[in-house]
C-alpha angles and dihedrals in degrees: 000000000000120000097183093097103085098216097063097067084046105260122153101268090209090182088076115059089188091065101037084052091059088037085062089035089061082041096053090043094058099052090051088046084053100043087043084051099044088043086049091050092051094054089051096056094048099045082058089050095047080045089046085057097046096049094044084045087051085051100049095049081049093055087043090050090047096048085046086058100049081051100056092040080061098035090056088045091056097041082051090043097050090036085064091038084057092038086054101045088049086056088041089052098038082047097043083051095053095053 
């Protein structure tokens, strides 16, 4: 097999514009296909940071609704608590007036 023709071991053949134009046309398509991908990738990246914030902002409402909770737990033992020590001082008055 002979070597010598410069387009079979895939040189530019610039005496023929037909074939330098799809040359630059390749060339053209690859870097769109680069710069497609890259622009892909970063979507991507972005789309799993928005999705890290959402998940460390889901976190952090869960950590405030437990804590609410735990404070409404207390809350209603107080209310409970103070409502007998009422309760209590009423019976200790009412008591203290009949002796």
């Amino acid at each position: 097999m002979n070597f010598q023709n410069n387009a079979a071991v895939g040189s530019i053949d610039e005496s023929n514009p037909g074939f330098v134009r799809e040359h630059q046309n390749m060339n053209a398509y690859v870097y769109q296909y680069s710069s497609l991908r890259e622009s892909m990738m970063n979507s991507t990246f972005a789309q799993m940071n928005l999705a890290r914030e959402v998940y460390a902002q889901e976190n952090q409402y869960q950590a405030l609704w437990n804590a609410f909770m735990v404070l409404a737990g207390d809350h209603d033992n107080l209310n409970n608590r103070l409502q007998q020590a009422l309760k209590e001082n009423g019976e200790l008055k009412e008591a203290n007036w009949n002796l």
